[in-house]
N, C-alpha and C positions, 0 to 999 in steps of 0.2 A: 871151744864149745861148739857143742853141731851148727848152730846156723849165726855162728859171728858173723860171717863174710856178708849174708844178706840182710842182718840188720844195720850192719857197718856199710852198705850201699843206701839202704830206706834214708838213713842222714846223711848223706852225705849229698840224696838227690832231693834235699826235706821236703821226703815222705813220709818220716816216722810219724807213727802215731801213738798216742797212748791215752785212756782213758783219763778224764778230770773229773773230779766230785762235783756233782751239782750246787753251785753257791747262790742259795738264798736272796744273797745281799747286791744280786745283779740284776738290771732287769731284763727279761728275758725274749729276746729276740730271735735265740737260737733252734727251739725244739717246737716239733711238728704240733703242737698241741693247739693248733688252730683257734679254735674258739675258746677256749680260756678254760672248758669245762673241767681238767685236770685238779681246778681249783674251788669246783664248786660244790661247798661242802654237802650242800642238801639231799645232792646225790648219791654222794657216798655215804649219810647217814640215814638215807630211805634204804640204798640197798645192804647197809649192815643193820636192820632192822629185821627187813625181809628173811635173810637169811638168818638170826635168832630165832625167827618165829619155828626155823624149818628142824628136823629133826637130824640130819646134817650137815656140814660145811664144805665137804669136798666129794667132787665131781667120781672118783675111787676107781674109775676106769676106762676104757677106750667107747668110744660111743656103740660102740656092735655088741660090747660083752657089759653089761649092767653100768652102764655109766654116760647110759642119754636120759637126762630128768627133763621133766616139765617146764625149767626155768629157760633148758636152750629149744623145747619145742616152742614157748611162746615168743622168744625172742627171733625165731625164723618165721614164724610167722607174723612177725610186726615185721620184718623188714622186707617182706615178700608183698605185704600191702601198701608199704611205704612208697617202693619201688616198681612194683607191676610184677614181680614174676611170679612165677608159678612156685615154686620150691626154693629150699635154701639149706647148705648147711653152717654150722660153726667148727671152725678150730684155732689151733693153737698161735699163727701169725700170718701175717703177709708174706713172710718167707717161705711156711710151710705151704700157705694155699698157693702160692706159684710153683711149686714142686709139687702139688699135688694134680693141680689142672694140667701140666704141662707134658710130666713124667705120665700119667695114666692116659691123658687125650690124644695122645699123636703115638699110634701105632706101627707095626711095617707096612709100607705101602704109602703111608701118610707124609705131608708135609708141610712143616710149621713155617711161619712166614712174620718175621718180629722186627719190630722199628728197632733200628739201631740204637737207641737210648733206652729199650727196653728194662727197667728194673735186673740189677745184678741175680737175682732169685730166678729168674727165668732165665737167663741166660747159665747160669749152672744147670738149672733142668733139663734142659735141650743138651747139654753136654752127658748127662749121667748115662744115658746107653748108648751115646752117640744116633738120636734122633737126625731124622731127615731135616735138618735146618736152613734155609734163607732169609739171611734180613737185609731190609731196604730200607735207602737213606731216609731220616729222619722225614717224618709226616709229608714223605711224597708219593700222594699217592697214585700220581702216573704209571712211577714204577711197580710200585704193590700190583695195582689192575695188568701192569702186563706179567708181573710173576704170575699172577693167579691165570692169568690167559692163557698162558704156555706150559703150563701142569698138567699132566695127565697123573694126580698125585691119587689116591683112594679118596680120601679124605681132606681138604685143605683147612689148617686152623691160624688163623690170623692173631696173633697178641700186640695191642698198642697200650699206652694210661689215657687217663681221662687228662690228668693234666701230668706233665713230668716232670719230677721230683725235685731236678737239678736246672733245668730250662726255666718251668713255671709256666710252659706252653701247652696249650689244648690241644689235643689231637682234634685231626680235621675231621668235620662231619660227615664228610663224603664216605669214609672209610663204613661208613653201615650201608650205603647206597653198595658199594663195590662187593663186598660181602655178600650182599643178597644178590645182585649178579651171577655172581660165582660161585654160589650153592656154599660158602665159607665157613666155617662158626669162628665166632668173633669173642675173642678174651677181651676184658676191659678191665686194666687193673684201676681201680679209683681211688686207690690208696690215698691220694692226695687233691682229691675232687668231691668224692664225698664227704659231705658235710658242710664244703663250702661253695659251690654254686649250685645256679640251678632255681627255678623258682620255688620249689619245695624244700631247698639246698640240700638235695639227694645224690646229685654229681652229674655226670654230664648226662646222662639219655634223659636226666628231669630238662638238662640245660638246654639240650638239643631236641627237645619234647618227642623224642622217639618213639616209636609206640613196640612193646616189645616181643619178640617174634623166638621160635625154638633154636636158631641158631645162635643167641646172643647168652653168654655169660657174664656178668659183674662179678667182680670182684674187689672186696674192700676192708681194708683195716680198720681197727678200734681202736688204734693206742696212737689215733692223730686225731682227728675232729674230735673222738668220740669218747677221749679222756681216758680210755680202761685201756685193756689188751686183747691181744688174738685180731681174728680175720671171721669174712662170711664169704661164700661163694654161693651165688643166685642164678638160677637159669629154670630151664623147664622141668619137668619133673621125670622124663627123660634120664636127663646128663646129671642132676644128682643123682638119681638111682644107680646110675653105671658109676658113680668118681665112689660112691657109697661102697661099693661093689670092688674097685681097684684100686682108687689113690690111698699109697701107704700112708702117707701121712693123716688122714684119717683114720684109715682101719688099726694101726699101732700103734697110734700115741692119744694117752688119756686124753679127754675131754675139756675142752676148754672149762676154765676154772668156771664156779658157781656164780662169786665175786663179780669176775669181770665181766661174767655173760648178764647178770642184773645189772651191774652198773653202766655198761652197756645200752641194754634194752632202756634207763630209766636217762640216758645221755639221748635217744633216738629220740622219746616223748618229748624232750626239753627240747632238742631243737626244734619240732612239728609246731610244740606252740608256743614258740618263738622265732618262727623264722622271718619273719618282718621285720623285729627288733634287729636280728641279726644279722640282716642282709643290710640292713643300713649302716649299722656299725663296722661293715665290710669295705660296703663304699668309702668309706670317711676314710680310711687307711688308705683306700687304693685310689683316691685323690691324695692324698698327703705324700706319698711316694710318688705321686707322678707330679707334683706341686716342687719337690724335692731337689728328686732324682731325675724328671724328666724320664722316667720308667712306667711303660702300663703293664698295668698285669692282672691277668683273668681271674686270678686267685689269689692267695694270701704268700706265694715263692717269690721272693723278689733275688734274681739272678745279680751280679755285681761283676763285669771282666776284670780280671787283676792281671791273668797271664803269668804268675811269676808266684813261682810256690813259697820263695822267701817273704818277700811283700805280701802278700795274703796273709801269713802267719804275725808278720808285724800289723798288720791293722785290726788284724783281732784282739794282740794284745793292748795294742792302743786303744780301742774301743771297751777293753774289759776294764781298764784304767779309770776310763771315765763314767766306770758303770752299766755297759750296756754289755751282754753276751748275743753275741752271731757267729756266723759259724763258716768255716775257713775252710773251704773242699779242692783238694788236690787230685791230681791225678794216683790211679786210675778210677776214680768215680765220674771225675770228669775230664773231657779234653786236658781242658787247662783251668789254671785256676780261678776259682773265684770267692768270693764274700755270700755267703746265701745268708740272706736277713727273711724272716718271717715276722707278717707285719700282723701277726697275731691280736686279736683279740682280748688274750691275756693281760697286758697293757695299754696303758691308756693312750690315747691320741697323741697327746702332748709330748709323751716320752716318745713315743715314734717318731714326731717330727723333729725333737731335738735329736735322733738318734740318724734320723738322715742328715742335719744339717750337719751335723759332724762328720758324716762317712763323705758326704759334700766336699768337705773342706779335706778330709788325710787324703780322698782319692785323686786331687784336684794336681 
């Protein structure tokens, strides 16, 4: 068969991977679905409400050629006041909006400049026409300010996350101090920040009370905090109009679904007025894990070192034995391996903490 040889290495270095059905009767520790809202029906049954009312159900084409309705202008603009910026658009993922800011923003002459743990979606974009790329060790931003010193680049475009995916560590604040320095524009992927900190739990520039300026972009997904799907990209009204203008994955591909952009928009209202509830509900986790595990963590990523891609995969399935799903990351996602537990919302405290006493005890 054409590719035995590489899948007969994937196991033999257990790396193989293969998709599992999502099982009901576990509880779930494993998926990004932060605040629980995946599960909350009222949402789903306001916005399939909404769309009955409407005269139809799908988005029918790219947002340039008859297929931007009303449902994703108001949803960019609730997240443009949520947030502070000027402009906003929707599309189809976190994947696609990092190939879209990435591939269209950095020009010839230009040079992009990305934390080494950068989201795997940026790091293929920086590869598709072989962009001018450097990245710098992990949130040091010593070295960022002396890359960006020693540029004489057209353009310099900095991408860091608000918090990272697989760490569960916050990018450091300084990096907007440095940026404006250095004339920079600043990608912020928040894919796994927004929605969960922050005193508005809007993501870090809420956490970092930033005040927002034309060099800064956000960028953030739906299909974690925000229970739906797709992605938004936020900046001035500027650099939407130019990604509007060049990023393919906007100009070519339909429109983020109806559905998700209402359910969405109707996930943003629930968290605004409820973010007290839910910042508290936040805490209670992220004591119970550090009560635990003797682990803090800014957000709701609880990192686990295993080292050892066989033992990772045994204590998942140990852990799914007794009922709990977390989630088992090998390389190459990351260095080495580890246990990534999300101390989600979705379940209750209780089961949390039984679910660390036991990771306590298989990891011990």
């Amino acid at each position: 068969m054409y590719y035995e040889s590489e899948l007969r290495a994937l196991k033999k270095a257990k790396r193989y991977r293969q998709r599992e059905l999502y099982d009901n009767s576990l509880l779930d520790f494993a998926s990004n679905d932060y605040l629980g809202l995946a599960h909350k029906k009222e949402l789903h049954d306001e916005s399939c409400k909404t769309l009955s009312n409407m005269p139809l159900h799908s988005s029918k084409a790219s947002l340039l050629v008859n297929g931007y309705h009303g449902i994703h202008k108001d949803f960019e603009q609730a997240l443009c006041e949520a947030n502070g910026f000027e402009d906003g658009v929707v599309l189809g993922s976190g994947f696609n909006a990092n190939i879209a800011l990435i591939e269209s923003l950095v020009r010839r002459g230009d040079t992009l400049f990305m934390d080494e743990k950068y989201h795997a979606s940026g790091v293929l974009a920086s590869n598709i026409k072989s962009v001018d790329v450097k990245f710098f060790s992990h949130n040091d931003m010593s070295e960022l300010e002396e890359l960006l010193k020693s540029s004489d680049a057209k353009r310099k475009i900095v991408a860091v996350e608000g918090i990272y995916s697989m760490d569960g560590d916050l990018v450091d604040r300084e990096v907007f101090e440095i940026c404006d320095r250095h004339d920079a524009i600043l990608i912020v992927d928040e894919a796994h920040s927004s929605g969960v900190i922050g005193e508005k739990l809007m993501g870090v520039f809420d956490h970092y009370k930033i005040e927002i300026k034309p060099n800064y972009i956000k960028m953030g997904t739906l299909g974690k905090a925000y229970g739906s799907f797709g992605a938004f990209i936020l900046a001035s009204s500027h650099i939407i109009e130019y990604l509007i203008n060049r990023a393919k994955p906007i100009i070519y591909a339909t429109s983020l679904s109806l559905y998700d952009t209402l359910l969405a928009h109707n996930a943003l209202r629930y968290i605004l007025q409820n973010q007290e509830s839910l910042k508290s509900e936040i805490k209670k986790r992220q004591s119970i894990v550090y009560e635990e595990l003797g682990i803090k963590v800014e957000g709701l990523i609880v990192p686990i070192a295993i080292n050892d891609n066989k033992r990772v995969m045994e204590i998942k399935e140990s852990l799914k034995n007794r009922g709990f799903a977390v989630g088992a990351i090998r390389q190459p996602t990351v260095e080495s391996a580890i246990v990534r537990l999300i101390a989600r919302l979705g379940e209750s405290c209780d089961s949390l903490r039984e679910l660390c006493i036991n990771l306590a005890k298989i990891r011990a």
